[in-house]
N, C-alpha and C positions, 0 to 999 in steps of 0.2 A: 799314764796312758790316756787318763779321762782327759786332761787336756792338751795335748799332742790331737786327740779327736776332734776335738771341740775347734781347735784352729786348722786340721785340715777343713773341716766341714763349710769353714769361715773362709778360708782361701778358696773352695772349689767356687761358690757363688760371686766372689768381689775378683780371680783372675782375670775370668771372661770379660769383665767391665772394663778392667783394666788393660788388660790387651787389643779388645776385639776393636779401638779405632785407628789401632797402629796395620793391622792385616790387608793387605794389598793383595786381595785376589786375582786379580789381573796379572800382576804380576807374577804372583804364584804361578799363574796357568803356563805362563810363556817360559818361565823356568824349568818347568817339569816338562815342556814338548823340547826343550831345547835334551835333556836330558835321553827320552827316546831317542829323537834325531842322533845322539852321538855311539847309541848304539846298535843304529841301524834299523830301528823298528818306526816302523810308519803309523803314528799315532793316529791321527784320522780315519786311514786304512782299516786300522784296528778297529777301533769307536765304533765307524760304522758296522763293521762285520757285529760285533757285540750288539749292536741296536735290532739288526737282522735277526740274532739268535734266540735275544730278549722277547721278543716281537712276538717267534713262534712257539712261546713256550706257554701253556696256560696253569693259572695258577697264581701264587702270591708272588711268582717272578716279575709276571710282565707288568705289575702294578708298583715295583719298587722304585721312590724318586730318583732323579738322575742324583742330587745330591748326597743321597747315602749309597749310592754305588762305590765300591772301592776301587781302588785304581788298580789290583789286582787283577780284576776281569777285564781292566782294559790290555793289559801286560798281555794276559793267557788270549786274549784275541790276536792280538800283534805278535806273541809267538808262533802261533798255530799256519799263520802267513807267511813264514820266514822257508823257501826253497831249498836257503844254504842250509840249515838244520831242520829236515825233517823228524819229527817228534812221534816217537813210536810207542813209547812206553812212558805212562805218568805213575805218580807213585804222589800221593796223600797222606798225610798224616793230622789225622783228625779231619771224621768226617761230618760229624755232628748231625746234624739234620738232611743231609748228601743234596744241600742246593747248591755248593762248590762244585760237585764230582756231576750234577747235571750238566751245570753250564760245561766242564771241561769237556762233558763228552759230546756233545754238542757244535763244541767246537773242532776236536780234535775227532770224528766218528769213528777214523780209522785206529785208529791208535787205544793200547791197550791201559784203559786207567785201572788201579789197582788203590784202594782205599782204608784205610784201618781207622778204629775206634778202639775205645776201650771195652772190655767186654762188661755186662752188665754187673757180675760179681766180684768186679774191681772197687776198691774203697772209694774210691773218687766219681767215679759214674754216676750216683745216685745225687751225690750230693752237691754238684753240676749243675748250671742248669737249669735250676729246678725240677727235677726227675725225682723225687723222693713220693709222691704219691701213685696211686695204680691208675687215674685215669689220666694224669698229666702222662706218666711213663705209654700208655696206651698209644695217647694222641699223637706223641712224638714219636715211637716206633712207626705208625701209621705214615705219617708225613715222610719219614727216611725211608720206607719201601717205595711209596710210589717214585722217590726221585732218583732211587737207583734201579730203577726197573730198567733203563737199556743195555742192551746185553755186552757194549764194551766194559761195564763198570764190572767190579769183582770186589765183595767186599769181605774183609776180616778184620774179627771184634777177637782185638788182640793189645796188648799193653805194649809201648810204641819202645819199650826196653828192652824184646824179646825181637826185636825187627828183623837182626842180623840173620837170628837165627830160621825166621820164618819166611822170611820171603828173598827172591833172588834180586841180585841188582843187575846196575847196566840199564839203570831210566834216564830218558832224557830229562826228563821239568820232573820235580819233585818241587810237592807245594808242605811246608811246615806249618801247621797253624794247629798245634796240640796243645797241651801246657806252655804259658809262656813267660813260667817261673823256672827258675834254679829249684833242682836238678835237672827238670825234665828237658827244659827246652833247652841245656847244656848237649844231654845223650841224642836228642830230635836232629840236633843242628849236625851232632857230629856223626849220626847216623848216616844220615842223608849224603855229607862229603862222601862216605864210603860206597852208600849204594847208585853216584850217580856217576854216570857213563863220562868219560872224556869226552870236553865240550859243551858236557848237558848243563842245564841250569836249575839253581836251586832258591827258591822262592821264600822267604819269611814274613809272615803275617804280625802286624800291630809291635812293629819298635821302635822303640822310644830312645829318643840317641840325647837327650839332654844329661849328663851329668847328676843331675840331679834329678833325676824324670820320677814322676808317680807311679805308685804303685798299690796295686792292689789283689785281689784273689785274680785279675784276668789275667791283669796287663803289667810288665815293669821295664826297667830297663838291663835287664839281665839277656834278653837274647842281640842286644846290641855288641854287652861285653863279651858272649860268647864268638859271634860273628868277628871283631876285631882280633881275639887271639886265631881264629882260626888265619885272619887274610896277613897277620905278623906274620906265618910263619909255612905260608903256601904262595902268597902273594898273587892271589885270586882277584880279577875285575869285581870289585863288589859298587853296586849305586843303590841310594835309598830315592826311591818315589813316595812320596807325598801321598798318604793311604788317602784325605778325603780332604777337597779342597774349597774352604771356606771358613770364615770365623766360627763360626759355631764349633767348627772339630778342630779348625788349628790354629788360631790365634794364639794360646797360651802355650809355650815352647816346651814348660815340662810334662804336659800332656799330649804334646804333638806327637801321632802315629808315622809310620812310614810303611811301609811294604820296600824290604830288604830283594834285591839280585844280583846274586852270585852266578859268576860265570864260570864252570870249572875246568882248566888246562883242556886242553886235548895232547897232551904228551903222554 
């Protein structure tokens, strides 16, 4: 175990070296708009609208670099655009700090977002994070109230395994971004199939599609392997976007992130 550590510890520092003069951002970029383009969303369109939203929001939002922006929020702006699929109902899973469930309501004002955490007397909450003390737990509850103060959001602190049974389905965009280890993000992924409307689309946050990909208490590549059994055997449009584009986050391919979209039947 001590050295199995010792040589991850050793690879995370010398990959980046070794990858980052191979990374062709440029070309990453045109890769990932040709991507949009093929399924209809108007990336620019997007970008902008999201720059708009960013813009009027105060707070640690409108200060975050363009670079660590996920591609995600470019996705949920260019869906929130989209005429043919008006987006009525969102559904969350994991809300964290609720600057996800701002930006969606922001973008979507009409439409009904619906958000879940764990609750606080859940094993895993505290130890999160960093939540295991009273003032850190304070600061962070504080910061999750004011971003879910607009009245489209609704939130329940609920363990994301009890889903079926607590809330109703029939959402258009359901965004996964809970546990995104085996079991959880196993029951997350396959929740979400059930609760989301024909047509509607289902989002995954941080997947790692390398075979070999790292892992760790966040991130692994386990909701990659959940998501291919589910598209064997429903044979769902799924496409991975490129979560953040630059050597710094993706040069080294078994750490490379993606943000997962699944498009589900309308049959």
């Amino acid at each position: 175990m001590i050295k199995y550590f010792v040589l991850e510890n050793y690879l995370k520092h010398l990959e980046p070296w070794l990858w980052g003069s191979t990374y062709d951002a440029v070309r990453a970029e045109a890769e990932e708009k040709s991507k949009y383009a093929a399924l209809g969303l108007d990336y620019e369109r997007g970008l902008a609208k999201l720059e708009r939203v960013l813009g009027e929001l105060v707070g640690p939002l409108d200060s975050v670099e363009r670079s660590m922006r996920s591609s995600h929020w470019v996705l949920f702006a260019c869906l929130s655009e989209l005429s043919s699929m008006p987006i009525k109902r969102i559904l969350e899973i994991g809300t964290y700090d609720g600057e996800t469930a701002l930006i969606l309501a922001k973008l979507f004002p009409a439409s009904e977002i619906v958000t879940v955490d764990l609750p606080e007397d859940d094993p895993i909450f505290r130890g999160s994070y960093v939540r295991d003390d009273a003032q850190t737990l304070a600061d962070f509850k504080a910061r999750q109230g004011v971003n879910l103060k607009p009245g489209n959001i609704k939130f329940k602190a609920l363990n994301s395994f009890f889903l079926p049974e607590q809330v109703d389905g029939g959402f258009d965009l359901i965004w996964v971004d809970g546990g995104h280890l085996y079991p959880e993000v196993a029951w997350d992924i396959c929740n979400a199939y059930s609760l989301c409307a024909p047509g509607g689309y289902i989002m995954v946050d941080d997947v790692i599609t390398h075979p070999r990909g790292f892992r760790d208490a966040y991130v692994s590549p386990d909701s990659h392997r959940v998501l291919e059994y589910v598209v064997a055997r429903t044979h769902e449009a799924l496409a991975y976007f490129l979560k953040r584009n630059g050597a710094r986050w993706s040069a080294v391919p078994r750490r490379r992130k993606y943000v997962a979209l699944l498009r589900k039947s309308a049959r």
